[in-house]
PyMOL Python script that loads the backbone (N, CA, C, O; Angstrom):
from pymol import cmd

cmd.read_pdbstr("""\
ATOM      1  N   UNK A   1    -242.749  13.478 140.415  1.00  0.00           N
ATOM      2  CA  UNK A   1    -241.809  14.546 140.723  1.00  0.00           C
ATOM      3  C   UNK A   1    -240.405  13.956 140.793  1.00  0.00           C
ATOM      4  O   UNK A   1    -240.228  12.819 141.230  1.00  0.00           O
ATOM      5  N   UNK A   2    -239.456  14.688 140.384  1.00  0.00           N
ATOM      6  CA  UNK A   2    -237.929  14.028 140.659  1.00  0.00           C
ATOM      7  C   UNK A   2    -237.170  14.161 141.839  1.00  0.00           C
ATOM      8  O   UNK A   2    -237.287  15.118 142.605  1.00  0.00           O
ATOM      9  N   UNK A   3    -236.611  13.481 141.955  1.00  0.00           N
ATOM     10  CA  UNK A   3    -235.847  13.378 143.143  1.00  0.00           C
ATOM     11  C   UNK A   3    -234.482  13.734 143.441  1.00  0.00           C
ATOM     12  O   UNK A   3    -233.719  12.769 143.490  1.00  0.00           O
ATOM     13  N   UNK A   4    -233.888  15.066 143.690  1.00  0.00           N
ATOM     14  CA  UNK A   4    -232.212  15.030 143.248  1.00  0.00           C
ATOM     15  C   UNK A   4    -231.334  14.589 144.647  1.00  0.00           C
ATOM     16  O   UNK A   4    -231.139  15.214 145.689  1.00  0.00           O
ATOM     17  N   UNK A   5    -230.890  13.236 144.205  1.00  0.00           N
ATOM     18  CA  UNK A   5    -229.875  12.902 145.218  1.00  0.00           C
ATOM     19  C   UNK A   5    -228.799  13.404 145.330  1.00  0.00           C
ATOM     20  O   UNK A   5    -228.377  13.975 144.325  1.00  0.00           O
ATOM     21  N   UNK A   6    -227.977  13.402 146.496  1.00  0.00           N
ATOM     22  CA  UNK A   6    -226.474  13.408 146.911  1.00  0.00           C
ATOM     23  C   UNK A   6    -225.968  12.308 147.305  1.00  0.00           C
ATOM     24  O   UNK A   6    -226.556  11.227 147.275  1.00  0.00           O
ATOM     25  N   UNK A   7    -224.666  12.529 147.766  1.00  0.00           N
ATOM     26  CA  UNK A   7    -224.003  11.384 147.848  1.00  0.00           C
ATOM     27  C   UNK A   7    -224.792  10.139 149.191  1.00  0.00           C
ATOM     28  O   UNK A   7    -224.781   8.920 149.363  1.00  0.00           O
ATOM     29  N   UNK A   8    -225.314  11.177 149.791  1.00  0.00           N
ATOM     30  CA  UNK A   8    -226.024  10.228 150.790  1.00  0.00           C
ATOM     31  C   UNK A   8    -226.793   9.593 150.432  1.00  0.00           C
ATOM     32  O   UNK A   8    -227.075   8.505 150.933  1.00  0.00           O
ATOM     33  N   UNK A   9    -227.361  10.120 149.431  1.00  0.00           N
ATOM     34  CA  UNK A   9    -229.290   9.402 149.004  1.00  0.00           C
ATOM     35  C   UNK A   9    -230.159  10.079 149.624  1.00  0.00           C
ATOM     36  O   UNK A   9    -231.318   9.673 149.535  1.00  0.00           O
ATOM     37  N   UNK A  10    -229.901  11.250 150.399  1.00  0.00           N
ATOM     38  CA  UNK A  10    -230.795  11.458 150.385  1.00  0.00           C
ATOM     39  C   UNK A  10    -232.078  12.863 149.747  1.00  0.00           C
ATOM     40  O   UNK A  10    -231.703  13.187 148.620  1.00  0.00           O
ATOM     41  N   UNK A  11    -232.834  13.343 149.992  1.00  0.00           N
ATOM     42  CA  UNK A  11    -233.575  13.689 149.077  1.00  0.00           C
ATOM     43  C   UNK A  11    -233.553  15.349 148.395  1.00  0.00           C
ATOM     44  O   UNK A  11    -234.210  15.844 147.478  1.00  0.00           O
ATOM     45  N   UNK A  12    -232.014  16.176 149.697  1.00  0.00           N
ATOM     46  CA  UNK A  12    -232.244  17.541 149.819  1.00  0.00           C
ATOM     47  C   UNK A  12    -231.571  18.064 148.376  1.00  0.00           C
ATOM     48  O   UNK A  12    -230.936  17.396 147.560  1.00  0.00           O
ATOM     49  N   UNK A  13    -231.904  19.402 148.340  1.00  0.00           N
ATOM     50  CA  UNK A  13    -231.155  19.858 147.117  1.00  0.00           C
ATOM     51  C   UNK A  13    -230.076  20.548 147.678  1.00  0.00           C
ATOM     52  O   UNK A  13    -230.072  20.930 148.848  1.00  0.00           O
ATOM     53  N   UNK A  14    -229.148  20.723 146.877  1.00  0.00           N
ATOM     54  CA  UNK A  14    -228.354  21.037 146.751  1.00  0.00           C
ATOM     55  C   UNK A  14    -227.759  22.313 146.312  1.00  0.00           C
ATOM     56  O   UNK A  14    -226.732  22.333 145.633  1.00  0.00           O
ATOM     57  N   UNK A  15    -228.409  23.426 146.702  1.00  0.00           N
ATOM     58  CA  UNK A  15    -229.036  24.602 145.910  1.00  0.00           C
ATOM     59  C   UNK A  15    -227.529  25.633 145.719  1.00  0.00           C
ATOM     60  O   UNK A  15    -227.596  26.431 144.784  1.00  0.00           O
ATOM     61  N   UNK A  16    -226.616  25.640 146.296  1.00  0.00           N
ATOM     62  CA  UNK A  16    -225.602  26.227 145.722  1.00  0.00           C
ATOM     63  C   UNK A  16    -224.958  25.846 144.576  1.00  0.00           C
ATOM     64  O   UNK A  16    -224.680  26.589 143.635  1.00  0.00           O
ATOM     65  N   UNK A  17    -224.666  24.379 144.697  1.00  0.00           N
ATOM     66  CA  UNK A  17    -224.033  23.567 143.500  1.00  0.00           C
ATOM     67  C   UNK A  17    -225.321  23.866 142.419  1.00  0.00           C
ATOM     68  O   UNK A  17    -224.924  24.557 141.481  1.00  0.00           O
ATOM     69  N   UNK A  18    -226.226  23.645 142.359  1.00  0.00           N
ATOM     70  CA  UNK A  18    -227.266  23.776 141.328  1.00  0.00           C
ATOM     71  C   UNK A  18    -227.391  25.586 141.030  1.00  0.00           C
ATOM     72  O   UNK A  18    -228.130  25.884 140.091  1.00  0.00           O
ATOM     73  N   UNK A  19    -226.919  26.398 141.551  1.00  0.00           N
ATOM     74  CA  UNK A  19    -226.887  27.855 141.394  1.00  0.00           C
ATOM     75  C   UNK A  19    -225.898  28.088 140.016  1.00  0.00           C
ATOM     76  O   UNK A  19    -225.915  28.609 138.901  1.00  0.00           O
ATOM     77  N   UNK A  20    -224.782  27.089 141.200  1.00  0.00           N
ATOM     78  CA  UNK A  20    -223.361  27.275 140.302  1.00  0.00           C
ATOM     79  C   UNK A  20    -223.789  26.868 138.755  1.00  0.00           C
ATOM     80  O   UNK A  20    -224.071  27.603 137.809  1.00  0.00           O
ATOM     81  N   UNK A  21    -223.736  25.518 138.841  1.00  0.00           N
ATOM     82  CA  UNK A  21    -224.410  25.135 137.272  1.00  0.00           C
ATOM     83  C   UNK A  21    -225.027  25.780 136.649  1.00  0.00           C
ATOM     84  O   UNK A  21    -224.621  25.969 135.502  1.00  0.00           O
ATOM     85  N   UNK A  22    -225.975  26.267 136.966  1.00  0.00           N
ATOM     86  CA  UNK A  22    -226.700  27.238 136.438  1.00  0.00           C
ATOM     87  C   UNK A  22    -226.422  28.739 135.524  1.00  0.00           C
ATOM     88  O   UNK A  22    -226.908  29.198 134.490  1.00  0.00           O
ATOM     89  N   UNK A  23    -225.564  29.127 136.326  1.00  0.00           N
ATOM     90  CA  UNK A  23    -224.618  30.374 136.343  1.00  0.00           C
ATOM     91  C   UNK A  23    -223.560  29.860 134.993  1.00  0.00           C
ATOM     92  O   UNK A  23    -223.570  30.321 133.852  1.00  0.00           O
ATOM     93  N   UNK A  24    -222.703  28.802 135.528  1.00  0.00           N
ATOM     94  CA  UNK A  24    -221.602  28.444 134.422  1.00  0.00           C
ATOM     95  C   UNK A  24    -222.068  28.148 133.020  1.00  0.00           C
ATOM     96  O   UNK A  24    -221.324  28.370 132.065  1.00  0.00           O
ATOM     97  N   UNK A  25    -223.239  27.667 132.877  1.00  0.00           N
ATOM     98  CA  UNK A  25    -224.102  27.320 131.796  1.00  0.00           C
ATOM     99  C   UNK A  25    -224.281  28.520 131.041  1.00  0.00           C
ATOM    100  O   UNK A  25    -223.743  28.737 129.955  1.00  0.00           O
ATOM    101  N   UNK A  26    -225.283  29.525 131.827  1.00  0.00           N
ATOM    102  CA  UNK A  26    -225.376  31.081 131.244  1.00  0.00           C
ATOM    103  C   UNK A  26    -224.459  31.329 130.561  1.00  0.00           C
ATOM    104  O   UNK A  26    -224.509  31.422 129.335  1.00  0.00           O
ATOM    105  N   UNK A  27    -223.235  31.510 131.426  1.00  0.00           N
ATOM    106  CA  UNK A  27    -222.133  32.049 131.139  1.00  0.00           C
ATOM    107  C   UNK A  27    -221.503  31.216 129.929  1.00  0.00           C
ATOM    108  O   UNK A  27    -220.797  31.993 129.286  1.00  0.00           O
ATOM    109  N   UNK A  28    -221.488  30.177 129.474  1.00  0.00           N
ATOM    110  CA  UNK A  28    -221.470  29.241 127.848  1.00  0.00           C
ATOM    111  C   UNK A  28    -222.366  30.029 127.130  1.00  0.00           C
ATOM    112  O   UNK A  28    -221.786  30.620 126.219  1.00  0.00           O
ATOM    113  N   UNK A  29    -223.590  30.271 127.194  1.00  0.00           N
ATOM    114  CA  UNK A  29    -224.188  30.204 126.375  1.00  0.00           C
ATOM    115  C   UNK A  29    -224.234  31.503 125.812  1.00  0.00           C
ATOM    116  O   UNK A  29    -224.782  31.736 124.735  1.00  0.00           O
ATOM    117  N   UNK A  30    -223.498  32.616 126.731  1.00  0.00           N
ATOM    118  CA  UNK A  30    -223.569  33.989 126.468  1.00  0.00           C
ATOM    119  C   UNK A  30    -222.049  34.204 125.711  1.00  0.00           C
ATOM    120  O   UNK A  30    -221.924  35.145 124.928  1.00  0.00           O
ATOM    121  N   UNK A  31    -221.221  33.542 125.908  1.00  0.00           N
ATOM    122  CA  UNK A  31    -219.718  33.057 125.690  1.00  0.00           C
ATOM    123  C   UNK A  31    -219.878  32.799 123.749  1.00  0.00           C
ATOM    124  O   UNK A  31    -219.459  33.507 122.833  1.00  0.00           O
ATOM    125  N   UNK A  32    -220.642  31.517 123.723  1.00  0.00           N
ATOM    126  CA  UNK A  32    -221.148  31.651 122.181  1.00  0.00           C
ATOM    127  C   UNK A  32    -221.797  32.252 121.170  1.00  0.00           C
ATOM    128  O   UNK A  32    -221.720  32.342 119.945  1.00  0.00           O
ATOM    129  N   UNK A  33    -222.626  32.731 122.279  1.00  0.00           N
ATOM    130  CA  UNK A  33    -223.910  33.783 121.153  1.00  0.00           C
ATOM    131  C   UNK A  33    -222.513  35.391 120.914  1.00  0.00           C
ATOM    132  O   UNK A  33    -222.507  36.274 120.056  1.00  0.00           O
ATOM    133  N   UNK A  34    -221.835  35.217 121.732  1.00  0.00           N
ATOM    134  CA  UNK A  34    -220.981  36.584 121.399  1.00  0.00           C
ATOM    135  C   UNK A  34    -219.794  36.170 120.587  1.00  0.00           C
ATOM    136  O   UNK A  34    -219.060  36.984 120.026  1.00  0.00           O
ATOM    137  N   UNK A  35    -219.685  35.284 120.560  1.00  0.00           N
ATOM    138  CA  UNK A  35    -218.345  34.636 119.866  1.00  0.00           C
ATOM    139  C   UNK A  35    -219.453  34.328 118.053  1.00  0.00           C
ATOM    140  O   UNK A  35    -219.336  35.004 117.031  1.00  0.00           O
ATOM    141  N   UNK A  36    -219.978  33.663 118.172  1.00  0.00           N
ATOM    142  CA  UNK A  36    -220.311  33.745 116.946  1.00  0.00           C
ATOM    143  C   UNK A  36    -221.683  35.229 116.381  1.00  0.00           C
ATOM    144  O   UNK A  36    -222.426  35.085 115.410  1.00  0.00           O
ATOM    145  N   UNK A  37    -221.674  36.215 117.084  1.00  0.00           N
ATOM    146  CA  UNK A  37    -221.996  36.769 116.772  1.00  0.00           C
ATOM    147  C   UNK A  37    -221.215  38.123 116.375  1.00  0.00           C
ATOM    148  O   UNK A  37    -221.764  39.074 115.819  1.00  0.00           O
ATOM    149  N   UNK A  38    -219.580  38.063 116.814  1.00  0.00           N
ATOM    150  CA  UNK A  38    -218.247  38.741 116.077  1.00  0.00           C
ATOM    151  C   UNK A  38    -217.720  38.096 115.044  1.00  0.00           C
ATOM    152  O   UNK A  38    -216.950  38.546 114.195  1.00  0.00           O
ATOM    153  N   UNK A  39    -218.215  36.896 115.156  1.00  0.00           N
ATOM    154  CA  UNK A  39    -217.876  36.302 113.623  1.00  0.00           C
ATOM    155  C   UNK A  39    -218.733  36.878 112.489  1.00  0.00           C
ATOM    156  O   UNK A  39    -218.299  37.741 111.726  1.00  0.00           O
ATOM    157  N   UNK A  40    -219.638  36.502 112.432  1.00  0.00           N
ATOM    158  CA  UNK A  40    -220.351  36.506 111.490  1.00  0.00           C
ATOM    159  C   UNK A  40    -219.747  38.850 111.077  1.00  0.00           C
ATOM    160  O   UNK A  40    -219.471  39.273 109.955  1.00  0.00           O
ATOM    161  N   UNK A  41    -219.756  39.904 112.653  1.00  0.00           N
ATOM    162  CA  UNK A  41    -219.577  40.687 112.206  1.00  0.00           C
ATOM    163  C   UNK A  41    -218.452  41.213 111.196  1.00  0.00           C
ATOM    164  O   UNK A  41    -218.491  42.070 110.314  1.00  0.00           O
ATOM    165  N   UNK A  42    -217.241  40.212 111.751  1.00  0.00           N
ATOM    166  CA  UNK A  42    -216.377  40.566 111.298  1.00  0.00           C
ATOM    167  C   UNK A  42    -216.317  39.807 109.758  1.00  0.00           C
ATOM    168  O   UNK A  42    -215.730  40.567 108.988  1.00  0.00           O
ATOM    169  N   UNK A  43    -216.582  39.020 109.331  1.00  0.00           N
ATOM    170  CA  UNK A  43    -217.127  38.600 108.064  1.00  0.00           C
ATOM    171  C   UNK A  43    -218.612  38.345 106.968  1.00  0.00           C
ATOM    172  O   UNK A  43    -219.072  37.383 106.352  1.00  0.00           O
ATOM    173  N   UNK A  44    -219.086  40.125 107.200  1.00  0.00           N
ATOM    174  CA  UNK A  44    -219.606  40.369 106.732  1.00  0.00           C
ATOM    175  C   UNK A  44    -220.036  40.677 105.679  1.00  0.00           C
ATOM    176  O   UNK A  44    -221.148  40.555 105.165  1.00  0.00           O
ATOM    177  N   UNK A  45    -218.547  41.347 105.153  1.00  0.00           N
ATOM    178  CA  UNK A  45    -218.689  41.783 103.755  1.00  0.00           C
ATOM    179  C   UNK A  45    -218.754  39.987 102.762  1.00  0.00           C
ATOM    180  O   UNK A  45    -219.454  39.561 101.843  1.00  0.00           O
ATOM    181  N   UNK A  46    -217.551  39.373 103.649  1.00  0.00           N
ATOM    182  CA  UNK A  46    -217.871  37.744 102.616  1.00  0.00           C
ATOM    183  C   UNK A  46    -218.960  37.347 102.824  1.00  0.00           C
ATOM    184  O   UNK A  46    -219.166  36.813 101.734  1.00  0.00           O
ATOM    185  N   UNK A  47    -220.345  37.093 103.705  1.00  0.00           N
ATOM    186  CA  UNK A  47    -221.108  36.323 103.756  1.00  0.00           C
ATOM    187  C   UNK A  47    -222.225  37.137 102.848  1.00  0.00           C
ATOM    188  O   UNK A  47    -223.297  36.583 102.605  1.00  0.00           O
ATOM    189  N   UNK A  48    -221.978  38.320 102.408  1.00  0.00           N
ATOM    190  CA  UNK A  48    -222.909  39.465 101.753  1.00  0.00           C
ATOM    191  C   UNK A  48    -222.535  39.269 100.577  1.00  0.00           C
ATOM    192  O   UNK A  48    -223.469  39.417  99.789  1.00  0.00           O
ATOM    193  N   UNK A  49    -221.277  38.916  99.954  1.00  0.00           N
ATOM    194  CA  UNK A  49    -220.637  38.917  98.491  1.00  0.00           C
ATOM    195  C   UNK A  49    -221.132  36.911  98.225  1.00  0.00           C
ATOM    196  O   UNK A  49    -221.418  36.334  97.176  1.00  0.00           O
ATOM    197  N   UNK A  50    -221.059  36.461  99.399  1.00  0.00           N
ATOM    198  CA  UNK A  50    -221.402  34.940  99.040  1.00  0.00           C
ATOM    199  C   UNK A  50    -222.566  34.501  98.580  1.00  0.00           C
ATOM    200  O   UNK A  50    -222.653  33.637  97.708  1.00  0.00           O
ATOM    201  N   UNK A  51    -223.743  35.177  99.246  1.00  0.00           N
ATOM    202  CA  UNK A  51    -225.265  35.105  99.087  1.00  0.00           C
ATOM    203  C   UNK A  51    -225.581  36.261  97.580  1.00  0.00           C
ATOM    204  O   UNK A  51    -226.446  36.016  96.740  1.00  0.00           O
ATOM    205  N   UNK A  52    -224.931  37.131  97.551  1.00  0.00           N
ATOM    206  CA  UNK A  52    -224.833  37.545  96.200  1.00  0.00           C
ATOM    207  C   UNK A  52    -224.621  36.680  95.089  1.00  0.00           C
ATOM    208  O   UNK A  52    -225.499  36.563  94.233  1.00  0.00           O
ATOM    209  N   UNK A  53    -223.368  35.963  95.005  1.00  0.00           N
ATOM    210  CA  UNK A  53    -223.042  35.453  94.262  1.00  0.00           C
ATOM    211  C   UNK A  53    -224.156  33.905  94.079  1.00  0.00           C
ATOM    212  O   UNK A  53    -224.509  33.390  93.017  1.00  0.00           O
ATOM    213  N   UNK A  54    -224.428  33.551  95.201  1.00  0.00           N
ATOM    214  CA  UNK A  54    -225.374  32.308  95.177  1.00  0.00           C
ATOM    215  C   UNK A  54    -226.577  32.451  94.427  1.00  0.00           C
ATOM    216  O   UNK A  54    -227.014  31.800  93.477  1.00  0.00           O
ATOM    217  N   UNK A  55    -226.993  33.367  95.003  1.00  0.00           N
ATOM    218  CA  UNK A  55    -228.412  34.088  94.099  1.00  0.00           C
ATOM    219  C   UNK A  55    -228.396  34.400  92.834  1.00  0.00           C
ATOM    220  O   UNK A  55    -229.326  34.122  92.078  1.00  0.00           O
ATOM    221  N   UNK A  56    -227.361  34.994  92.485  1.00  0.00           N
ATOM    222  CA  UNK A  56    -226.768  35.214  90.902  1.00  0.00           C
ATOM    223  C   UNK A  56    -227.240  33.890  89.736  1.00  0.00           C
ATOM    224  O   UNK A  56    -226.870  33.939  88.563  1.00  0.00           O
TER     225      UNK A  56
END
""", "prot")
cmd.dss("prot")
cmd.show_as("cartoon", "prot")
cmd.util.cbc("prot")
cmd.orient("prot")
C-alpha cells in the first residue's frame, strides 16, 4: 500500500490539497477536450475537403 507523506513524514493524508488536485486536473482536462473540440468544429469544412481530397 502507499504511503502519502507531508512535510512531517508522517503518514496522514492530506485530503483537501488532494481534493484540490483533483478538481484542477478535471478542470485541464475538460479545458482541452473543449478547446480542441471547437477546433476541429470550427474547421470543419477543411478537415472534410482534406480527407476528400486524400482519398481522391
Amino acid at each position: 500500500m502507499y504511503r502519502f507523506r507531508t512535510s512531517s513524514g508522517s503518514a496522514k493524508l492530506n485530503l483537501p490539497r488532494i481534493k484540490k488536485k483533483a478538481l484542477n486536473s478535471w478542470t485541464a482536462i475538460q479545458d482541452t477536450y473543449f478547446s480542441t473540440k471547437d477546433t476541429f468544429e470550427r474547421h470543419k469544412v477543411v478537415f472534410t475537403v482534406s480527407t476528400s481530397v486524400a482519398t481522391a
